[in-house]
PyMOL commands that place a pseudoatom at each C-alpha (Angstrom):
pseudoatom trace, name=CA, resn=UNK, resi=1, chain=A, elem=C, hetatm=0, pos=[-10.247, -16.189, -4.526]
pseudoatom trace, name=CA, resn=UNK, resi=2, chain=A, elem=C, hetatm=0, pos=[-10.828, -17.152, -8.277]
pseudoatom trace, name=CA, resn=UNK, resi=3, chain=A, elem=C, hetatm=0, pos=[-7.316, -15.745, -8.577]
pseudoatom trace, name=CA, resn=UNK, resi=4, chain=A, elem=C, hetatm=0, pos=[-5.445, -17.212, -6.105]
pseudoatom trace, name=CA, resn=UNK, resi=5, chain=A, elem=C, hetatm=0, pos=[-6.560, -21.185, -7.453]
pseudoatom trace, name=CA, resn=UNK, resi=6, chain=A, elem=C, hetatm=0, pos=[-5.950, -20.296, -10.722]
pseudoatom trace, name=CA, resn=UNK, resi=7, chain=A, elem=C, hetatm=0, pos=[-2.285, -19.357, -9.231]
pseudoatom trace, name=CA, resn=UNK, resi=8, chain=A, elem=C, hetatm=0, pos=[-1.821, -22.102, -7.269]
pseudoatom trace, name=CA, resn=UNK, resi=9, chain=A, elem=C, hetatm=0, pos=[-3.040, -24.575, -10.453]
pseudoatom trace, name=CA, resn=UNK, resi=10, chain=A, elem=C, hetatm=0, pos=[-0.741, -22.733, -12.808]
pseudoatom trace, name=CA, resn=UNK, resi=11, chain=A, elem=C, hetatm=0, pos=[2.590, -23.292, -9.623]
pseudoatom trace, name=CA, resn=UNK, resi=12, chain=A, elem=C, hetatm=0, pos=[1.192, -27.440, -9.894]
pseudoatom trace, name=CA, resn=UNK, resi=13, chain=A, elem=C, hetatm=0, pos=[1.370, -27.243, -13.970]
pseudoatom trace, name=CA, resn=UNK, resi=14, chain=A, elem=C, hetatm=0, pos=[5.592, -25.882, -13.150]
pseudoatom trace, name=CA, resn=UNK, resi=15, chain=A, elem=C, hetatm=0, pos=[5.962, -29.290, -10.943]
pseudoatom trace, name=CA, resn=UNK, resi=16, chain=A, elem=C, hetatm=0, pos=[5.207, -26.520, -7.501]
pseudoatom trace, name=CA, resn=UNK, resi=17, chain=A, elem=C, hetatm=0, pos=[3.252, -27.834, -4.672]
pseudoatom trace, name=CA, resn=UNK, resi=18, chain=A, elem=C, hetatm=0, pos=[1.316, -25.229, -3.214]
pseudoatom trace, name=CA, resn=UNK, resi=19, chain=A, elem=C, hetatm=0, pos=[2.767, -26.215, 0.375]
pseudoatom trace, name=CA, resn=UNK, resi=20, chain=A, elem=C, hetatm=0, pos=[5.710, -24.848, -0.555]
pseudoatom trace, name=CA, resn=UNK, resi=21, chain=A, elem=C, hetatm=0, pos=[4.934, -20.972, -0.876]
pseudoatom trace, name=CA, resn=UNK, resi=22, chain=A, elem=C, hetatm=0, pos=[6.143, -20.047, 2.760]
pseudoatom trace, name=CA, resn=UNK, resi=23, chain=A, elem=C, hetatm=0, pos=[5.137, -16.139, 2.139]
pseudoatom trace, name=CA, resn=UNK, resi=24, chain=A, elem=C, hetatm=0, pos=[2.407, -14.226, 0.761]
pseudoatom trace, name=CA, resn=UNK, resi=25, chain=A, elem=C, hetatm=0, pos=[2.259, -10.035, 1.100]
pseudoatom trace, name=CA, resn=UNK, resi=26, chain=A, elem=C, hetatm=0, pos=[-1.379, -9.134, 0.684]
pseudoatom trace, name=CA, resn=UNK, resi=27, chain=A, elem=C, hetatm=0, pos=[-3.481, -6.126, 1.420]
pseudoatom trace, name=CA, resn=UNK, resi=28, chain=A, elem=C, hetatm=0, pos=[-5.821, -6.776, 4.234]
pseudoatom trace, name=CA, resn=UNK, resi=29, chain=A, elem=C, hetatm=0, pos=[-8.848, -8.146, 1.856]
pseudoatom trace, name=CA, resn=UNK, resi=30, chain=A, elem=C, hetatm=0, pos=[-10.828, -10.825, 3.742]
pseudoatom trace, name=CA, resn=UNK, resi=31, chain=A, elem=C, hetatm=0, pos=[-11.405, -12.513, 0.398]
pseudoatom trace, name=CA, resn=UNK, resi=32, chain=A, elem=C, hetatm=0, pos=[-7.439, -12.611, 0.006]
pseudoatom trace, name=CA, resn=UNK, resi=33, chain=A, elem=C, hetatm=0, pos=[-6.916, -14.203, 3.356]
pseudoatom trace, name=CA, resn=UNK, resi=34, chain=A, elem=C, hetatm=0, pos=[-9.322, -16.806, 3.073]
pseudoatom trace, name=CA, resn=UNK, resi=35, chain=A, elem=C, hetatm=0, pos=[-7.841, -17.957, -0.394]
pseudoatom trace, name=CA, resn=UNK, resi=36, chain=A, elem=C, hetatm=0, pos=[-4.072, -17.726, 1.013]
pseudoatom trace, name=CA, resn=UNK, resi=37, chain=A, elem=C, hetatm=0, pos=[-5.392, -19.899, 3.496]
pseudoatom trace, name=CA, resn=UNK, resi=38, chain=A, elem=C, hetatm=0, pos=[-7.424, -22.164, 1.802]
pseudoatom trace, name=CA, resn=UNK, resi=39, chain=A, elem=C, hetatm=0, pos=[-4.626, -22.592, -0.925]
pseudoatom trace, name=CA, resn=UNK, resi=40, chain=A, elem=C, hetatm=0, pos=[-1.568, -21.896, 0.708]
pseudoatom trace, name=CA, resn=UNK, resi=41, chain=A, elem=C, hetatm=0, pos=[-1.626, -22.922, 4.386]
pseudoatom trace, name=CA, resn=UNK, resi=42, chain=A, elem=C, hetatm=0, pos=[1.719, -23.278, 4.861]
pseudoatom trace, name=CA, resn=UNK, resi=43, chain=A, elem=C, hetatm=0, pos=[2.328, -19.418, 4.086]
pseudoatom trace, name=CA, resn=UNK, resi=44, chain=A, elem=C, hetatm=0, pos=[2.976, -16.603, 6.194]
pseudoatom trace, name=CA, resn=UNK, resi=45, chain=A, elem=C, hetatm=0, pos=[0.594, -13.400, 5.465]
pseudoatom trace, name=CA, resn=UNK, resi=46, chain=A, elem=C, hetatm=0, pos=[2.434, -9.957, 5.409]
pseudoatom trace, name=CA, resn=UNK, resi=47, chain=A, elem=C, hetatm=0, pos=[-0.184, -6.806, 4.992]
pseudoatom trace, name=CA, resn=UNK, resi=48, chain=A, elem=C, hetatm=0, pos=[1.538, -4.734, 2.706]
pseudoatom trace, name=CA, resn=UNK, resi=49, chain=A, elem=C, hetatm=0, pos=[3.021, -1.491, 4.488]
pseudoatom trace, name=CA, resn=UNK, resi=50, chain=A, elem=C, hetatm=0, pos=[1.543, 0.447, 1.542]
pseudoatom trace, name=CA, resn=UNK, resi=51, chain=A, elem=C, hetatm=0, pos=[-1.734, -0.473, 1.752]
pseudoatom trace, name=CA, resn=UNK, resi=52, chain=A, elem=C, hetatm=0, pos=[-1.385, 0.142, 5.683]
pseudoatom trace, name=CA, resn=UNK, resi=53, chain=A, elem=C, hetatm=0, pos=[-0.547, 3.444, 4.695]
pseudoatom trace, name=CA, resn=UNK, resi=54, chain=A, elem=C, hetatm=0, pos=[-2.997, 3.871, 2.092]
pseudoatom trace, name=CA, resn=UNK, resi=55, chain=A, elem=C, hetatm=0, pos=[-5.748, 3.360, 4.597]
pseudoatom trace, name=CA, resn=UNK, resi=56, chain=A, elem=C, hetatm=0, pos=[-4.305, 5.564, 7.031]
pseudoatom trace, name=CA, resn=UNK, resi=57, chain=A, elem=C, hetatm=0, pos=[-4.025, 8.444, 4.796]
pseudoatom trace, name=CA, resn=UNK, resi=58, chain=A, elem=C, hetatm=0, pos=[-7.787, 7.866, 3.940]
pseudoatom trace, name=CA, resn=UNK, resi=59, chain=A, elem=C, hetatm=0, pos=[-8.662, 8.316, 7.517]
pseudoatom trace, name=CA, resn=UNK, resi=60, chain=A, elem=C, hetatm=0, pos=[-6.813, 11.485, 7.922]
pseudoatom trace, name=CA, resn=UNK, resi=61, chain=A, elem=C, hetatm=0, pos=[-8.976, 13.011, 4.721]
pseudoatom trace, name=CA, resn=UNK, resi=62, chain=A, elem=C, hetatm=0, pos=[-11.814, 11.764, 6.459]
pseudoatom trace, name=CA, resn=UNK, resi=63, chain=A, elem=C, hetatm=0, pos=[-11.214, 13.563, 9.275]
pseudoatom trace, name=CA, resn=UNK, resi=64, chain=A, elem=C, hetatm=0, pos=[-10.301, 16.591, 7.046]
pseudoatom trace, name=CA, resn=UNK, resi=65, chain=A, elem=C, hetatm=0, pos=[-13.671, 16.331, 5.820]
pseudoatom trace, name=CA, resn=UNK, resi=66, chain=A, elem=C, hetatm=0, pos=[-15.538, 16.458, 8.732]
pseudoatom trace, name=CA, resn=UNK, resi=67, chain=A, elem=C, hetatm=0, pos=[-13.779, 19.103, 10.378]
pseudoatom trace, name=CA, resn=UNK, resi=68, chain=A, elem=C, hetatm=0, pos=[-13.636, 21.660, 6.961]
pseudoatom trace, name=CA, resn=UNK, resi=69, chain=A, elem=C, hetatm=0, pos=[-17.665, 22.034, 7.565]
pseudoatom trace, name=CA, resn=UNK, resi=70, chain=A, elem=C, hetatm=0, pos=[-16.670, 24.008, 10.547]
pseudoatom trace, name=CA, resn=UNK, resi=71, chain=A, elem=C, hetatm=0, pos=[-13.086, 25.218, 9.659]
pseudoatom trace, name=CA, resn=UNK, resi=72, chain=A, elem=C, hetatm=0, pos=[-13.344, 26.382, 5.785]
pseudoatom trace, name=CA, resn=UNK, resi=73, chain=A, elem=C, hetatm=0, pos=[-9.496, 26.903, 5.863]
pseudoatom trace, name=CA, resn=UNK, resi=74, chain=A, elem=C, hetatm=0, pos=[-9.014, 22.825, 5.339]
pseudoatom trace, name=CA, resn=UNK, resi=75, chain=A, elem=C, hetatm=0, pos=[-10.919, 23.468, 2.008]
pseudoatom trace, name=CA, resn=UNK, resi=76, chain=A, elem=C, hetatm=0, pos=[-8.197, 22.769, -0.478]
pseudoatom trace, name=CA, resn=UNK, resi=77, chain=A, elem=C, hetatm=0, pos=[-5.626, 21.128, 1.631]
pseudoatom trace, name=CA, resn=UNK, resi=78, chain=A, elem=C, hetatm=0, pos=[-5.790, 17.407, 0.924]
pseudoatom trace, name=CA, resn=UNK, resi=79, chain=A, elem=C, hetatm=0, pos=[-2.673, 17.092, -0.466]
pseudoatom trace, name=CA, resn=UNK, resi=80, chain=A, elem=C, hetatm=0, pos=[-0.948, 18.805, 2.070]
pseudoatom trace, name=CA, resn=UNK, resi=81, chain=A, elem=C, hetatm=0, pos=[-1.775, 16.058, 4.378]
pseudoatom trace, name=CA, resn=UNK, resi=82, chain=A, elem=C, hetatm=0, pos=[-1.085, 13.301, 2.398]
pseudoatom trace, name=CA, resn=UNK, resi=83, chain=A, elem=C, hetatm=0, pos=[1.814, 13.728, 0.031]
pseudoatom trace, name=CA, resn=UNK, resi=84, chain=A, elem=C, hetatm=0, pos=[5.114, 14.046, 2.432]
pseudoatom trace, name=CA, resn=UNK, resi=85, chain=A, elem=C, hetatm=0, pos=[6.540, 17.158, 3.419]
pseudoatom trace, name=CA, resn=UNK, resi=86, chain=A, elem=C, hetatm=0, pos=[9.593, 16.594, 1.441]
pseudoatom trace, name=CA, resn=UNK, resi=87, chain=A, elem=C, hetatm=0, pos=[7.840, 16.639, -1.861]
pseudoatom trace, name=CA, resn=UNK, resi=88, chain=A, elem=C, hetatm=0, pos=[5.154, 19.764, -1.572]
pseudoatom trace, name=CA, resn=UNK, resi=89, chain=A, elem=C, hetatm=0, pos=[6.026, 23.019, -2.795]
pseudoatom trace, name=CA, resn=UNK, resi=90, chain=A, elem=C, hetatm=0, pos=[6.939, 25.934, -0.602]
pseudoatom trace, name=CA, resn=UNK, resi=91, chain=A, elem=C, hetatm=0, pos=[3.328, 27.607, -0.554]
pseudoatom trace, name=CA, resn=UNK, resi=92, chain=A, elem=C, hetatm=0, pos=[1.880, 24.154, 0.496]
pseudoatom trace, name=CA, resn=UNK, resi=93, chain=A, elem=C, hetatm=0, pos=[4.949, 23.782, 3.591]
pseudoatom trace, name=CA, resn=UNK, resi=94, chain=A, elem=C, hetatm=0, pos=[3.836, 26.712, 4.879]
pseudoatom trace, name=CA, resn=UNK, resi=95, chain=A, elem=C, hetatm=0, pos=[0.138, 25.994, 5.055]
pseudoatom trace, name=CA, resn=UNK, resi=96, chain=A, elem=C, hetatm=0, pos=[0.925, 23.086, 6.343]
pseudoatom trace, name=CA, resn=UNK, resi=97, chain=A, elem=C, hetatm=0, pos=[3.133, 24.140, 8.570]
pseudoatom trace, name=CA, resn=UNK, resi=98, chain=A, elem=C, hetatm=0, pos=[0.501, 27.108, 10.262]
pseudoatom trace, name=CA, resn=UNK, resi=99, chain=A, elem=C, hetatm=0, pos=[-1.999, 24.180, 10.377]
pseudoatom trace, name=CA, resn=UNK, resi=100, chain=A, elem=C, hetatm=0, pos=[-0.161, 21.094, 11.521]
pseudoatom trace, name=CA, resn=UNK, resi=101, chain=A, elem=C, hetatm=0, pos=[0.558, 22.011, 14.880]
pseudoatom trace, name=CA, resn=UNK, resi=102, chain=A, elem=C, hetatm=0, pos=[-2.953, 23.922, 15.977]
pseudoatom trace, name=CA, resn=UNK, resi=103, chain=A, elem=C, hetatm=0, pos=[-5.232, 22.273, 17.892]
pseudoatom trace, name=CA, resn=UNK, resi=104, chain=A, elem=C, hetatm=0, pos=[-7.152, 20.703, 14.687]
pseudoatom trace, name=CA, resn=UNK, resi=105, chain=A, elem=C, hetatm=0, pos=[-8.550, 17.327, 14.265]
pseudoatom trace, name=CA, resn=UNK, resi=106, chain=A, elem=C, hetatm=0, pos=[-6.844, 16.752, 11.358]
pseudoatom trace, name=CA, resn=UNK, resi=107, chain=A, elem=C, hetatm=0, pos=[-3.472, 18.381, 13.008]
pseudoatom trace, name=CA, resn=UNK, resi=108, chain=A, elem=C, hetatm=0, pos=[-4.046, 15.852, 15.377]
pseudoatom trace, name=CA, resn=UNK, resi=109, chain=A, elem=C, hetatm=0, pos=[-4.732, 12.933, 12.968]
pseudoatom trace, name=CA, resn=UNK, resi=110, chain=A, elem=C, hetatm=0, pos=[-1.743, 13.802, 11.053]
pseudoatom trace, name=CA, resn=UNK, resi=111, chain=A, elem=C, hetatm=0, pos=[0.291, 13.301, 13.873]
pseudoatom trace, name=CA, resn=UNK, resi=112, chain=A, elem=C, hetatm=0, pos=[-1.153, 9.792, 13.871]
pseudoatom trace, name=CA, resn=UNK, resi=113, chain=A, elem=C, hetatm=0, pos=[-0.085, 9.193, 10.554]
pseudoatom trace, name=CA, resn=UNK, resi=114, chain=A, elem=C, hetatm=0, pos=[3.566, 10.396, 11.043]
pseudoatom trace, name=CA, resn=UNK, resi=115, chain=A, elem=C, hetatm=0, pos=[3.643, 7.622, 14.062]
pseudoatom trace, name=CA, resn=UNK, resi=116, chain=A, elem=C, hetatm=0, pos=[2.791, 5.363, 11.683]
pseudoatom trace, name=CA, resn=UNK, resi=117, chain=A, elem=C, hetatm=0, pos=[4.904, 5.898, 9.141]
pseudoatom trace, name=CA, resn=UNK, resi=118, chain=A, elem=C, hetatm=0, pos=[8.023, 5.985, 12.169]
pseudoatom trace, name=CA, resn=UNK, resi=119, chain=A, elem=C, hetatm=0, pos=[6.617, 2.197, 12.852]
pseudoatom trace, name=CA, resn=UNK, resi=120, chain=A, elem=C, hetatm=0, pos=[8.321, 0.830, 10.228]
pseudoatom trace, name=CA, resn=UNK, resi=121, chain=A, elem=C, hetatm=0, pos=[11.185, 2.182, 11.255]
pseudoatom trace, name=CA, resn=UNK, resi=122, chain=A, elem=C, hetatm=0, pos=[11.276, 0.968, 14.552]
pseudoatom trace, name=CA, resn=UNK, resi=123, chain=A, elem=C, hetatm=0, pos=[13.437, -2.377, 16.049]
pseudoatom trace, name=CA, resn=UNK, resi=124, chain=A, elem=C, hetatm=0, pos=[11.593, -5.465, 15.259]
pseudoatom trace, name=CA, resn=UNK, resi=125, chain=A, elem=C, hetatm=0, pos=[11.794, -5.739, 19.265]
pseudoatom trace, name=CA, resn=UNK, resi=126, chain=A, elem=C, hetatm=0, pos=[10.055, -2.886, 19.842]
pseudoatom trace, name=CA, resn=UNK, resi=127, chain=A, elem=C, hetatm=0, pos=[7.461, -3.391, 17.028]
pseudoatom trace, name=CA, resn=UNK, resi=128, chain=A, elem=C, hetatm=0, pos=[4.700, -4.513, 18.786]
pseudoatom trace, name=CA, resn=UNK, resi=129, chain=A, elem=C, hetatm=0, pos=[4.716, -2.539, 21.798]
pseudoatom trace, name=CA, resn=UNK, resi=130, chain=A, elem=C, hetatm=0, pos=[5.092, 0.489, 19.578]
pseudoatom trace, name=CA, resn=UNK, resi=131, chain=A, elem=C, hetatm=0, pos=[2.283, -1.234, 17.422]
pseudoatom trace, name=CA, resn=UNK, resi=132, chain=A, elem=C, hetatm=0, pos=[-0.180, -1.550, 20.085]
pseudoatom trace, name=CA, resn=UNK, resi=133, chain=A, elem=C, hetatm=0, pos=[0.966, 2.076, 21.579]
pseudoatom trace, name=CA, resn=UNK, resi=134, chain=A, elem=C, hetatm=0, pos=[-0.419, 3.836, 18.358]
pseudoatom trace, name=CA, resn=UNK, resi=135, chain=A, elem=C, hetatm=0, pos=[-3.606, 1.706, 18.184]
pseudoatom trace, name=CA, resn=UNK, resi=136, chain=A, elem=C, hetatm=0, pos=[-4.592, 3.394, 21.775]
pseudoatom trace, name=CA, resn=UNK, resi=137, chain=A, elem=C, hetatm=0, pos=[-3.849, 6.761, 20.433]
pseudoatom trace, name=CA, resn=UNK, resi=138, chain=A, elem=C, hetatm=0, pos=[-5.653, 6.400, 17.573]
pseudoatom trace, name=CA, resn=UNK, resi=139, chain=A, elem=C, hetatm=0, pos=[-8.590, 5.296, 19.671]
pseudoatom trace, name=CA, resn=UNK, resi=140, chain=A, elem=C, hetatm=0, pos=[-8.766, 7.613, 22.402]
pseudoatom trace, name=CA, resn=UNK, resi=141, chain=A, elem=C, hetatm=0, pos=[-8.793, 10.520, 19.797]
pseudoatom trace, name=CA, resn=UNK, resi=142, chain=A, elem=C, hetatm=0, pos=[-12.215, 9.921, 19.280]
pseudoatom trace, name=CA, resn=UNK, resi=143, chain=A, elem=C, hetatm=0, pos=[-11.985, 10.641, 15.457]
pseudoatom trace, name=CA, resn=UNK, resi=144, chain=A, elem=C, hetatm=0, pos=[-14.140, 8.190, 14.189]
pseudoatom trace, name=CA, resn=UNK, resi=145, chain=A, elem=C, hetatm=0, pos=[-12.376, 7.399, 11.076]
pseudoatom trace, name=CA, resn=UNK, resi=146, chain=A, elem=C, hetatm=0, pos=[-9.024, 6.877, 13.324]
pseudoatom trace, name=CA, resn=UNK, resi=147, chain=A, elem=C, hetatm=0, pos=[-11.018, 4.799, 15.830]
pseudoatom trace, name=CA, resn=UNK, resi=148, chain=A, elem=C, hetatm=0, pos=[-12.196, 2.162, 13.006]
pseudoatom trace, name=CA, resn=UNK, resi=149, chain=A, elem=C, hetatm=0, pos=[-8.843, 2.580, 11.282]
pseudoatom trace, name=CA, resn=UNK, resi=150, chain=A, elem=C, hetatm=0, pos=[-7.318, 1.172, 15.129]
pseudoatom trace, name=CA, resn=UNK, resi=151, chain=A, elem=C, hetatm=0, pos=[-9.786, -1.823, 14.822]
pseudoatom trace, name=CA, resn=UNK, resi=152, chain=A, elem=C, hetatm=0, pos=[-8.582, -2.683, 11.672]
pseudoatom trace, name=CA, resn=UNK, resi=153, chain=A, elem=C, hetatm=0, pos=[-5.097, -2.559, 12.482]
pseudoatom trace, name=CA, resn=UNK, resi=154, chain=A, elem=C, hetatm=0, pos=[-5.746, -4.444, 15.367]
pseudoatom trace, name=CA, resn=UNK, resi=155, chain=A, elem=C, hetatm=0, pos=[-7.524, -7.190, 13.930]
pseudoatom trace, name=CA, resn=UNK, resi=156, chain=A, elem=C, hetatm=0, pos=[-4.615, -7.537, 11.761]
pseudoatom trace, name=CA, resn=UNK, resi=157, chain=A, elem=C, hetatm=0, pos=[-1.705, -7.375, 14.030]
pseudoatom trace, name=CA, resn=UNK, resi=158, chain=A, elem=C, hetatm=0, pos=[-0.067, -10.181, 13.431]
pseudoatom trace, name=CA, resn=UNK, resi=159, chain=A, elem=C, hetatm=0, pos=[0.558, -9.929, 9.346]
pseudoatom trace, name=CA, resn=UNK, resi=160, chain=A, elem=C, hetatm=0, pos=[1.285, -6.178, 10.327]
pseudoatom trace, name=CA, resn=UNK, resi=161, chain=A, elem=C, hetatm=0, pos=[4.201, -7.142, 12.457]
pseudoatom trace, name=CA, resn=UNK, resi=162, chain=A, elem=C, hetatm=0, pos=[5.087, -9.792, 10.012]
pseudoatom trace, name=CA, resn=UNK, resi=163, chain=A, elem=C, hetatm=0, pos=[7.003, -7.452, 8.071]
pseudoatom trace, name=CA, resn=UNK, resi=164, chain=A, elem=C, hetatm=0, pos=[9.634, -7.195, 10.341]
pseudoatom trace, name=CA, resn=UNK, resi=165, chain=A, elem=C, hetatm=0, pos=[10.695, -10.698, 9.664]
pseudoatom trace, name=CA, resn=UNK, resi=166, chain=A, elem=C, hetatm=0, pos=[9.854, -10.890, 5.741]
pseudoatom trace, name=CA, resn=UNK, resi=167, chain=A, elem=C, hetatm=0, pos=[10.553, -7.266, 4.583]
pseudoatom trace, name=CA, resn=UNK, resi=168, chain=A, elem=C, hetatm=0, pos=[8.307, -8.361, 1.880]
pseudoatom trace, name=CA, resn=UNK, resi=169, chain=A, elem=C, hetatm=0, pos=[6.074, -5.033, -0.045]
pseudoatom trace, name=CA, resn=UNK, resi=170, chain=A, elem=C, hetatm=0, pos=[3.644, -5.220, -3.423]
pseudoatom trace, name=CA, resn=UNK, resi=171, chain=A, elem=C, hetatm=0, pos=[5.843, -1.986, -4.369]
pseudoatom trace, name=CA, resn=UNK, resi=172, chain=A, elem=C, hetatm=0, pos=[7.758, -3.833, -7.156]
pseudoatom trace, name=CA, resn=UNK, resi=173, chain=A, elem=C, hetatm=0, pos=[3.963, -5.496, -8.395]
pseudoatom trace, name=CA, resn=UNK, resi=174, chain=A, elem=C, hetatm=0, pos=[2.084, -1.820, -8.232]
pseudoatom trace, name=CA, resn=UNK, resi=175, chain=A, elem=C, hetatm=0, pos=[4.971, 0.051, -9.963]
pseudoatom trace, name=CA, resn=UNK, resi=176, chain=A, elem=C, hetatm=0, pos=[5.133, -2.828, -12.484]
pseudoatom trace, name=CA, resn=UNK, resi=177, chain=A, elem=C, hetatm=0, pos=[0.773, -2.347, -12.620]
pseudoatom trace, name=CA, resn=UNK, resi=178, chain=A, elem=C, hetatm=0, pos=[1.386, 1.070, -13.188]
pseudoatom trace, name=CA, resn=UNK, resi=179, chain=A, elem=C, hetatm=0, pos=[3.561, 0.201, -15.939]
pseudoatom trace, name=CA, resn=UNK, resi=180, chain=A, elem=C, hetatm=0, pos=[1.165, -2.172, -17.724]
pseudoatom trace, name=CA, resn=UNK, resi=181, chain=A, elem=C, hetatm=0, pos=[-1.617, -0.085, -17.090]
pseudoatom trace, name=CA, resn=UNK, resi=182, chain=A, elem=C, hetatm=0, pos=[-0.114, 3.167, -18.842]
pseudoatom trace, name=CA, resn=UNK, resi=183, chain=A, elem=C, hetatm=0, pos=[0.889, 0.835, -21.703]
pseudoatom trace, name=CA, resn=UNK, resi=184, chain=A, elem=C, hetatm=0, pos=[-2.841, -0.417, -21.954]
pseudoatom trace, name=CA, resn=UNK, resi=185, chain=A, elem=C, hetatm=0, pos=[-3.939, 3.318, -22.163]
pseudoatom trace, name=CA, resn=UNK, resi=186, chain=A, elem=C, hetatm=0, pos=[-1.887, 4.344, -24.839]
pseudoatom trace, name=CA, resn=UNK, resi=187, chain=A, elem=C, hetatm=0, pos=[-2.452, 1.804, -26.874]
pseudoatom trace, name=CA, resn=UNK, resi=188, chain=A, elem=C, hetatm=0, pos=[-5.908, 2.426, -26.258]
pseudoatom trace, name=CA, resn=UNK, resi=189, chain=A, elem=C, hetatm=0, pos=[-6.641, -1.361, -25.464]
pseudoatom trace, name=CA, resn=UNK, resi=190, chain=A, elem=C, hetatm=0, pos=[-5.840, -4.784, -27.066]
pseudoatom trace, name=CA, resn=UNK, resi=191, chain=A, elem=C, hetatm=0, pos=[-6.964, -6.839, -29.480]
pseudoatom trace, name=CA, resn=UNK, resi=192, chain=A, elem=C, hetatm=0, pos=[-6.259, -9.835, -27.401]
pseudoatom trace, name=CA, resn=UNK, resi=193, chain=A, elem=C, hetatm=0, pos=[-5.370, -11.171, -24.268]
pseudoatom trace, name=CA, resn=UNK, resi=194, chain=A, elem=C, hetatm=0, pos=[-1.874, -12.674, -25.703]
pseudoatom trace, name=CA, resn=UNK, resi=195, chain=A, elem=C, hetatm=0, pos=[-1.012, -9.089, -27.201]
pseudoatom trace, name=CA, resn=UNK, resi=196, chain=A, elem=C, hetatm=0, pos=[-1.331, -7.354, -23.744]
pseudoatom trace, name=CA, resn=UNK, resi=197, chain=A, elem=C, hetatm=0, pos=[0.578, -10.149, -22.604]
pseudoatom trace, name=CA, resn=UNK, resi=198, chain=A, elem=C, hetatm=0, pos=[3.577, -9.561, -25.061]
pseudoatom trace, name=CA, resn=UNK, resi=199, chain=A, elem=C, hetatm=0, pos=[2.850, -5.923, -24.570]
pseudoatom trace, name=CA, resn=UNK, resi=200, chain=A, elem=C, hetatm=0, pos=[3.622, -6.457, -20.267]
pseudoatom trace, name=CA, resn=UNK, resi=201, chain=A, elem=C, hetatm=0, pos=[6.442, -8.902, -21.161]
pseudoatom trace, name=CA, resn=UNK, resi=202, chain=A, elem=C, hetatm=0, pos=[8.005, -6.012, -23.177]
pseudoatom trace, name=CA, resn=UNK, resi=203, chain=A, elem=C, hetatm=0, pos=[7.356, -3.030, -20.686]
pseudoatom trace, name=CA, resn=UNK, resi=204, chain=A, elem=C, hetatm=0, pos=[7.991, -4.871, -17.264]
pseudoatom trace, name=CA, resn=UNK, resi=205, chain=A, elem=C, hetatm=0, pos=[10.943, -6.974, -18.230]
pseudoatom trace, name=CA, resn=UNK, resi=206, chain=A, elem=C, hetatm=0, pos=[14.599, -5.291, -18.148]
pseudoatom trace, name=CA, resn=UNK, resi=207, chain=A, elem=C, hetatm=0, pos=[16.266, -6.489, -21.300]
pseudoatom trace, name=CA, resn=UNK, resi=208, chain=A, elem=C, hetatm=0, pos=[17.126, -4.462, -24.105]
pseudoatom trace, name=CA, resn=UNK, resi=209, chain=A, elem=C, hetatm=0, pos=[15.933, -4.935, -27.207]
pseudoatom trace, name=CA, resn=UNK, resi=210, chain=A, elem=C, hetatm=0, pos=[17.909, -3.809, -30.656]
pseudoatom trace, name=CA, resn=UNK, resi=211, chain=A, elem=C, hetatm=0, pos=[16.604, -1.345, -33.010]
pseudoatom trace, name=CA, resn=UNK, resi=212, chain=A, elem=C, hetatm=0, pos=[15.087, -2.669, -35.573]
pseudoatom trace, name=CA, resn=UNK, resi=213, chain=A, elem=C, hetatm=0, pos=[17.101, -2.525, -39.053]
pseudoatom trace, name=CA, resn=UNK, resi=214, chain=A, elem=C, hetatm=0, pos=[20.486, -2.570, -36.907]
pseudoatom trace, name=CA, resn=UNK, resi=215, chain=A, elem=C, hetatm=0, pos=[23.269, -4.519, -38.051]
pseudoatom trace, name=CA, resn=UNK, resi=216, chain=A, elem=C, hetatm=0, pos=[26.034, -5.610, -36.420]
pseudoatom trace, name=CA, resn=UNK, resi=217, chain=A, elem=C, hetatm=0, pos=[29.667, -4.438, -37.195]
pseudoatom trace, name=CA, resn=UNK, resi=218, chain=A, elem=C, hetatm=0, pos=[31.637, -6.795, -39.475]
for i in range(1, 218): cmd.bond("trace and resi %d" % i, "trace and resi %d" % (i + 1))
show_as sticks, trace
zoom trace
């Protein structure tokens, strides 16, 4: 929450009232929600799809888990299960293909998770029937993991389906993260705060910079 007043005092030092931020994307952090609306109640929430998807992926390895104490062939296949079909390598298709479609738990669970990932796909008309649909499935499987996971989602429903109006993500912030962070690592860390901060202006930012010792034709 520190975070989110230091934001909003930094948007009143531009000459930006708070009241008008009319969307926030957030993961599903209780802390997060009670600063957005402590500090920004005139803002829409949007749960970030990717987090949504992060914490269904974590079920379905949960369930994986549980289930490989009994079935040793899961041993090994976490990926397979996570990563999307498109992107694994031929061996791992074919595992996944002889396992996907048995009578597993995690078969099962996986089948959740490619519902989920059709949801955002679906007509904004249809979103929260569809919504609501998978939340039943997910808890009359009995998986534990996908039964919390249903809770969760439910709880949230309404910034869930919010993304069908604001189309809003945190992909552009993590990929830009990711970008500061592998900057901080080869550096090996900063003298400074206001270094990293030059360091993150020049990595993140899209401008090209000229060589240094370049001259420019007479």
């Amino acid at each position: 929450m520190d975070t989110l007043e230091r934001f909003k005092e930094m948007l009143a030092s531009k000459g930006v009232d708070a009241k008008q931020i009319e969307e926030v994307c957030c993961d599903m952090s209780p802390a997060y929600i009670r600063g957005i609306e402590d500090y920004f109640p005139k803002a829409e929430v949007t749960f970030d799809k990717f987090h949504i998807m992060k914490l269904v992926n974590e079920a379905v390895d949960d369930v994986r888990i549980a289930e490989q104490k009994q079935t040793p062939e899961l041993k090994h296949t976490k990926y397979i299960w996570l990563k999307n079909e498109t992107n694994l390598k031929a061996e791992q298709k074919e595992t996944l293909t002889r396992l996907k479609d048995s009578n597993l738990q995690t078969g099962r669970a996986y089948r959740l998770k490619l519902a989920m990932q059709d949801f955002w796909s679906t007509p904004h008309i249809f979103a929260d029937v569809y919504l609501r649909e998978w939340i039943g499935w997910a808890t009359r499987s009995q998986f534990p993991p996908m039964v919390s996971l249903a809770k969760t989602i439910k709880q949230h429903e309404e910034g869930i389906l919010r993304w069908f109006h604001s189309k809003m993500t945190n992909g552009l912030l993590e990929g830009i993260n990711g970008l500061v962070q592998a900057a901080k690592r080869r550096a090996r860390g900063y003298r400074n705060v206001e270094n990293l901060i030059a360091m993150v202006y020049m990595t993140a930012n899209k401008l090209r910079m000229p060589a240094l010792g370049a001259r420019r034709a007479p």
